[in-house]
N, CA, C and O of each residue as an XYZ file, in Angstrom:
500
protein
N      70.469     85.542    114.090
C      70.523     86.265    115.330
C      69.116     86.281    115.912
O      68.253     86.410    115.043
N      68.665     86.184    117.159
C      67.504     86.524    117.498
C      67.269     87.615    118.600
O      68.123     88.288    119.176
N      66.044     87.628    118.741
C      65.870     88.569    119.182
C      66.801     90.166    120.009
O      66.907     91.384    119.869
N      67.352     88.849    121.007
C      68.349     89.455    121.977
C      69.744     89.755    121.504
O      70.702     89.855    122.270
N      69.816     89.917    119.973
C      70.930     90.315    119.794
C      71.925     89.211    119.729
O      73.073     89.653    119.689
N      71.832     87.707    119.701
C      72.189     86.798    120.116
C      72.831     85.864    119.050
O      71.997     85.650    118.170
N      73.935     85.272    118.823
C      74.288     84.065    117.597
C      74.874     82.645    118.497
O      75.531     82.614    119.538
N      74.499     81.837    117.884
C      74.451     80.694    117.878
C      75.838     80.414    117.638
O      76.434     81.365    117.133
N      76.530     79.381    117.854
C      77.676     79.102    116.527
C      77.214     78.328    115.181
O      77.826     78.553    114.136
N      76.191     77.467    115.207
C      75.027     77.518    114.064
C      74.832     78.292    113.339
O      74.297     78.028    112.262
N      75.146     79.340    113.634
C      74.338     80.573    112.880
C      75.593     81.071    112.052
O      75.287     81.625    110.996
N      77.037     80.976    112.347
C      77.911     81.809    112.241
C      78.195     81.688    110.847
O      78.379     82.642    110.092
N      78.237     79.976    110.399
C      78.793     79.610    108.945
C      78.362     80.617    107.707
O      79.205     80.765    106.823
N      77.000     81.376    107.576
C      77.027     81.996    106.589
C      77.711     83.281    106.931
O      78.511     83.829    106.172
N      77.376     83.722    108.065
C      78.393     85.499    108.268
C      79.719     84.906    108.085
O      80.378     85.760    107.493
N      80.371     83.969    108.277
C      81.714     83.878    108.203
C      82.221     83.686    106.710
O      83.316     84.092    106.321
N      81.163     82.921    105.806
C      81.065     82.439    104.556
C      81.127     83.727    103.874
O      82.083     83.828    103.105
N      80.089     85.087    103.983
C      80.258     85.961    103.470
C      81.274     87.415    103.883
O      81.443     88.402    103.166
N      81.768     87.199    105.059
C      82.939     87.949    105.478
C      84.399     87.642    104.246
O      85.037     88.428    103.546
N      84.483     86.197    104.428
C      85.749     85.960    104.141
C      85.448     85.487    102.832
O      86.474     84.930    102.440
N      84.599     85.425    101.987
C      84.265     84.820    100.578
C      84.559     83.781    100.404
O      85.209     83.414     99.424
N      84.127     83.000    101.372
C      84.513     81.676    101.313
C      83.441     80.461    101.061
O      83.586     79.908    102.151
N      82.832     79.963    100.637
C      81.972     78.936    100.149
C      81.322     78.331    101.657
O      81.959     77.625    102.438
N      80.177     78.702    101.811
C      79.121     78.418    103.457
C      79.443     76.823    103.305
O      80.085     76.536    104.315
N      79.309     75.832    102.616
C      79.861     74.356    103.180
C      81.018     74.956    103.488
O      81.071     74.998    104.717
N      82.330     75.624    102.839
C      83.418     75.100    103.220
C      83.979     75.714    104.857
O      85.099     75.730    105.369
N      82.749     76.141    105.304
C      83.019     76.700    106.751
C      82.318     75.158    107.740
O      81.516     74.409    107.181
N      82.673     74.961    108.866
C      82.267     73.399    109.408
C      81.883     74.220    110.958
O      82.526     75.009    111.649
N      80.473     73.581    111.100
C      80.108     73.278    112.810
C      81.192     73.643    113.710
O      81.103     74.575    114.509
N      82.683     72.563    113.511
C      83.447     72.775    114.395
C      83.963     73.961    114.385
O      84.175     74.491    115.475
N      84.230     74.535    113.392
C      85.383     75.784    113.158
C      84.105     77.020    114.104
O      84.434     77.760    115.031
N      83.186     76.942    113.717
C      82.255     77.884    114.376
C      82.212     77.643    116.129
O      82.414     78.553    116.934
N      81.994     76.638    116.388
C      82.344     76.537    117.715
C      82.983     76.767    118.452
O      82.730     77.224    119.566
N      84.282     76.411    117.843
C      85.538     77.186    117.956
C      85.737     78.485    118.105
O      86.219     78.902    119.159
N      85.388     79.366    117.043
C      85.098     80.814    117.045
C      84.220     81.253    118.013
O      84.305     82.375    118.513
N      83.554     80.606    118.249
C      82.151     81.053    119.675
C      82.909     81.024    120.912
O      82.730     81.896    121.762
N      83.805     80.011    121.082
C      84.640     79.680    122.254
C      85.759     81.053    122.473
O      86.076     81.561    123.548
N      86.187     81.417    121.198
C      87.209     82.199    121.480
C      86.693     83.380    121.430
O      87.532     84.258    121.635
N      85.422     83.829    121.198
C      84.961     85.221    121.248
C      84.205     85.685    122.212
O      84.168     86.826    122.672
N      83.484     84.567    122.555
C      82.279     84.601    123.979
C      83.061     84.755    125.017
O      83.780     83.818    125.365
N      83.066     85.845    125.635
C      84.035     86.489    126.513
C      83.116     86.814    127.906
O      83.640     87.424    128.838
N      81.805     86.392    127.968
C      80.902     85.939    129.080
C      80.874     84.148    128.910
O      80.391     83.321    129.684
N      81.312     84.019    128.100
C      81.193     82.094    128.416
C      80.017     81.529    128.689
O      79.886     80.606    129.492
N      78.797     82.219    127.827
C      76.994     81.875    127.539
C      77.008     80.874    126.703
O      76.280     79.921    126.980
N      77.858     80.816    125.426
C      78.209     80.340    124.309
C      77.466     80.643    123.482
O      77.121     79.836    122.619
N      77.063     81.770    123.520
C      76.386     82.979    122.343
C      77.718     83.741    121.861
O      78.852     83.595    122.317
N      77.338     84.502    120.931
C      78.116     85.609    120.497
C      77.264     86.793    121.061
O      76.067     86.570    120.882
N      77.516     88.014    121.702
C      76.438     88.923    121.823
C      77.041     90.067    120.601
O      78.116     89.804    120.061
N      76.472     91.016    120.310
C      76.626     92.225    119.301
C      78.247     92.403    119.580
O      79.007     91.980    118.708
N      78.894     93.118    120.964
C      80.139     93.611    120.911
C      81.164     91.935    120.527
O      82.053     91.973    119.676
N      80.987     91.216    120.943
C      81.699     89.963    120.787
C      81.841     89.697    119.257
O      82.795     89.381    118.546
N      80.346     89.980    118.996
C      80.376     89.297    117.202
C      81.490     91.100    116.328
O      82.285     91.129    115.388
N      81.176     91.787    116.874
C      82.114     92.925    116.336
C      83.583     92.742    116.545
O      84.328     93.036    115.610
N      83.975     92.389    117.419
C      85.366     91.504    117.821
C      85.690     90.494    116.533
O      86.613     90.529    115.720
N      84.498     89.529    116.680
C      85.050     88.694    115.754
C      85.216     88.958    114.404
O      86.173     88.667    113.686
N      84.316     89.467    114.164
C      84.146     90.509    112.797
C      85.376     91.125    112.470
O      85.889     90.820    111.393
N      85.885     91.862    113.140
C      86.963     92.635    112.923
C      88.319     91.479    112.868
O      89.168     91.627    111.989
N      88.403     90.653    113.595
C      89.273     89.405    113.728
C      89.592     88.968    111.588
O      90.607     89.142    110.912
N      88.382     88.466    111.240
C      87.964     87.911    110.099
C      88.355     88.661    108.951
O      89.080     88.249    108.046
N      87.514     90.465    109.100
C      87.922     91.074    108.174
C      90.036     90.802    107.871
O      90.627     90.301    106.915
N      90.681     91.535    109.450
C      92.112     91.761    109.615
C      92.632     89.763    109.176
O      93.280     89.757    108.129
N      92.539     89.038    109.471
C      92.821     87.450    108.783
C      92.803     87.669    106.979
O      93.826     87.492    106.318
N      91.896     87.945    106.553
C      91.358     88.339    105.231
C      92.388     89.430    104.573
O      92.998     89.245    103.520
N      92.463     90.571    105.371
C      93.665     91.343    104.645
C      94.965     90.787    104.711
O      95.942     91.056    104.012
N      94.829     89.795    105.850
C      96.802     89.628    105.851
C      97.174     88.286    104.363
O      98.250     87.971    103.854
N      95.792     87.815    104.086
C      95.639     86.798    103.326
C      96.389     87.721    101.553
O      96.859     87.363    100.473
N      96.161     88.607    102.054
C      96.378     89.740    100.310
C      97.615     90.200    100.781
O      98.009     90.626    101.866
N      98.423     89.892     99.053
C      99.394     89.779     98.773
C      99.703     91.828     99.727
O     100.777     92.082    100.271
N      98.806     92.634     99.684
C      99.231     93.654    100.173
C      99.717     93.778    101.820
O     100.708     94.253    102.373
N      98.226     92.951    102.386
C      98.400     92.416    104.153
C      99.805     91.509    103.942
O     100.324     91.708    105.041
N     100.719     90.662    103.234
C     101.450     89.909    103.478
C     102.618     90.792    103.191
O     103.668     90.305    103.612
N     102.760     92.084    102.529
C     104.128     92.919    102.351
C     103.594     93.848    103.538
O     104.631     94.413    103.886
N     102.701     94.268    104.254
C     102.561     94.814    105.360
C     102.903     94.129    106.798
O     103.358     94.834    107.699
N     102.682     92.793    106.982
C     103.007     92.265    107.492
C     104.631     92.018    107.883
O     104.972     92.004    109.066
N     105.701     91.805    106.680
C     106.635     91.139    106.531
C     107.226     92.621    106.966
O     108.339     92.494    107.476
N     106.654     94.364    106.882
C     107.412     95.309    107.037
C     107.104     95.371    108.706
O     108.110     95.743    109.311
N     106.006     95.107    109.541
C     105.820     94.902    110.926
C     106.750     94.026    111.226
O     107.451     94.346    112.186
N     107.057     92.712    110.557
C     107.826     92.266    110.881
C     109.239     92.537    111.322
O     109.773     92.163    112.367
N     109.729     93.222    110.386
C     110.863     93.735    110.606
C     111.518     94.560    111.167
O     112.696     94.412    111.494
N     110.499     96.026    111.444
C     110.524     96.960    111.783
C     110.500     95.980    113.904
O     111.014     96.593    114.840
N     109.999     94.912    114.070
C     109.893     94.460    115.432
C     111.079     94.070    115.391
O     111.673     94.552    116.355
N     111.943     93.245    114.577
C     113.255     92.816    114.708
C     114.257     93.445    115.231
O     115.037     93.207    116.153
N     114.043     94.644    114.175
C     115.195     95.547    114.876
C     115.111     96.088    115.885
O     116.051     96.222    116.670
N     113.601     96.637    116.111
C     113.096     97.401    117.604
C     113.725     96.782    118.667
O     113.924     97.447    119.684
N     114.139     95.410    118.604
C     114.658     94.175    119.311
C     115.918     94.460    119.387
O     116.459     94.141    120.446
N     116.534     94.945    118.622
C     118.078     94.806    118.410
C     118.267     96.346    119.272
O     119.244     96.544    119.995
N     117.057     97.481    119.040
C     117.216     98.652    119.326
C     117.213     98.621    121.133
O     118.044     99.183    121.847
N     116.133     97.869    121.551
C     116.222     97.652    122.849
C     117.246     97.150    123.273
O     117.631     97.614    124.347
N     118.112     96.011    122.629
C     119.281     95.842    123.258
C     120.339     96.519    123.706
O     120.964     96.380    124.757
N     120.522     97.446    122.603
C     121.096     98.189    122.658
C     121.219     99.331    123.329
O     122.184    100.056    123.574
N     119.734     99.387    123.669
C     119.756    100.993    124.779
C     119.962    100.272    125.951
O     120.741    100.955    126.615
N     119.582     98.899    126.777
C     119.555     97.812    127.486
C     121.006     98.053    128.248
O     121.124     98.353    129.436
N     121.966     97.877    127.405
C     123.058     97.847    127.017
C     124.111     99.013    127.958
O     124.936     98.991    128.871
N     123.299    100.182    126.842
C     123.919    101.244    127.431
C     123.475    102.033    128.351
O     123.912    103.175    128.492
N     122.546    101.512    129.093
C     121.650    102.050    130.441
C     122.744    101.278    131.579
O     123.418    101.964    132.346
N     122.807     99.931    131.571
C     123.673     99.249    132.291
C     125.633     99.978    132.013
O     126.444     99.820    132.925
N     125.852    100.355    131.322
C     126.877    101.006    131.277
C     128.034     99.651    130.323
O     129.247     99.667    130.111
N     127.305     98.958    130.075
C     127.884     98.421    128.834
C     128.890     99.052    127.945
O     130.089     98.788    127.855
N     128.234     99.875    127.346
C     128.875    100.497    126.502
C     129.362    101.987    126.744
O     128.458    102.785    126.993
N     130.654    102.478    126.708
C     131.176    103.475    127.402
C     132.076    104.832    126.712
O     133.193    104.461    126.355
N     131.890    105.867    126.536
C     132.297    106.870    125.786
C     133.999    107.154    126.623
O     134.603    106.622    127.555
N     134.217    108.073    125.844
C     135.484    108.547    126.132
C     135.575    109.570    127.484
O     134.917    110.594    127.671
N     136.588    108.971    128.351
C     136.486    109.794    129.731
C     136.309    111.056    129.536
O     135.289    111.412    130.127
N     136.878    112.011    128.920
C     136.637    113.486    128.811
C     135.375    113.734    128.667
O     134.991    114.834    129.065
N     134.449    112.863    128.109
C     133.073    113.418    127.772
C     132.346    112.608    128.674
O     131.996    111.528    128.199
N     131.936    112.893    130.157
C     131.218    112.182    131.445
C     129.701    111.973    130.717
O     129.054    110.925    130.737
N     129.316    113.209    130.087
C     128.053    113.176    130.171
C     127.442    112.530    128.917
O     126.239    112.348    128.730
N     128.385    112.229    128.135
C     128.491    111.733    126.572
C     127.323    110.196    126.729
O     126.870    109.927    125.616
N     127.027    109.643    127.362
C     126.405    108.479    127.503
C     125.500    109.164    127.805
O     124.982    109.482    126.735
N     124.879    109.675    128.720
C     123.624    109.681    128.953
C     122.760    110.426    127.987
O     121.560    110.251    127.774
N     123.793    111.515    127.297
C     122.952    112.657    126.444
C     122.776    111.845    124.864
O     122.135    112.351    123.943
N     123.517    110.430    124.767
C     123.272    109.902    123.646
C     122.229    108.813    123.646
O     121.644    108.607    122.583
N     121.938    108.125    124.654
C     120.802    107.541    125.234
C     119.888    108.208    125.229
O     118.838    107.653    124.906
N     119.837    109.731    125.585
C     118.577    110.152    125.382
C     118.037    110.750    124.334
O     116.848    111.034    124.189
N     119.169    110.996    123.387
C     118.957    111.322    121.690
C     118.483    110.383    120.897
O     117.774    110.301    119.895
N     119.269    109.456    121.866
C     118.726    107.853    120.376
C     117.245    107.358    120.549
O     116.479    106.836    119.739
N     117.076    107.742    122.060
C     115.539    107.407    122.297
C     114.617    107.993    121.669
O     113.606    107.589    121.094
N     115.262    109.415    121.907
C     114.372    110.689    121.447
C     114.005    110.624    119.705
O     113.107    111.242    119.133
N     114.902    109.773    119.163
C     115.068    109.892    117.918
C     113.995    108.594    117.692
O     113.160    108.762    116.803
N     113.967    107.468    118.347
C     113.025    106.677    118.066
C     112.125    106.766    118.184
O     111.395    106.365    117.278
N     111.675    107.219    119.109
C     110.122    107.491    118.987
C     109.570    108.722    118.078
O     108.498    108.676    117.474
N     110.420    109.778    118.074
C     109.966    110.496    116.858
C     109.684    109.722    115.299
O     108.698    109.958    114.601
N     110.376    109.118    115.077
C     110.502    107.951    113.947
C     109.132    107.113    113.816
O     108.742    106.641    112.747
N     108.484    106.995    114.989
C     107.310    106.283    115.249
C     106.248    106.781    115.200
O     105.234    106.104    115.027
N     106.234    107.912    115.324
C     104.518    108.620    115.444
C     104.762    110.045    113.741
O     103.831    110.783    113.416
């Protein structure tokens, strides 16, 4: 880094080498360049401090999903989006009037739409 707070993509192979424990040859010129490209968010082709903290954080979160723990965390995000998918359809569904309760009960749709919602997002936080 010099003075100005500043990285090279030259520079990156050992911070990246010791982020991810990965052997400084087995990081390459290109892959750093690469990383400079996708982080330099002024397009100087420096990294500045907040950029290299971006990437930083990028590297560390890559690194956890790499552990067998990040990969059963992952696979439960995963799923938990699947259904969220299936859940949106479904309210989708019954907003459009898709799906329809028994005439005696008029208000039976809307007050269950807003339970099931109510119920999801409680579920979430």
């Amino acid at each position: 880094m010099d003075r100005k707070g500043l990285l090279k993509p030259s520079q990156l192979a050992p911070v990246m080498a010791a982020i991810t424990a990965a052997e400084c040859c087995s990081v390459t010129e290109d892959q750093c360049s690469r990383f400079t490209q996708m982080f330099d968010l002024d397009g100087n082709g420096l990294l500045q401090q907040e950029e290299f903290v971006d990437f930083a954080r990028f590297l560390c979160t890559l690194g956890f999903l790499h552990t067998s723990y990040g990969k059963d965390a992952a696979a439960e995000v995963m799923r938990i989006l699947s259904d969220s998918r299936g859940i949106d359809d479904l309210l989708e569904l019954m907003a459009m009037g898709g799906i329809t309760c028994s005439k005696s009960c008029p208000t039976c749709q809307a007050g269950l739409l807003r339970n099931l919602k109510n119920c999801i997002l409680s579920s979430w936080h």
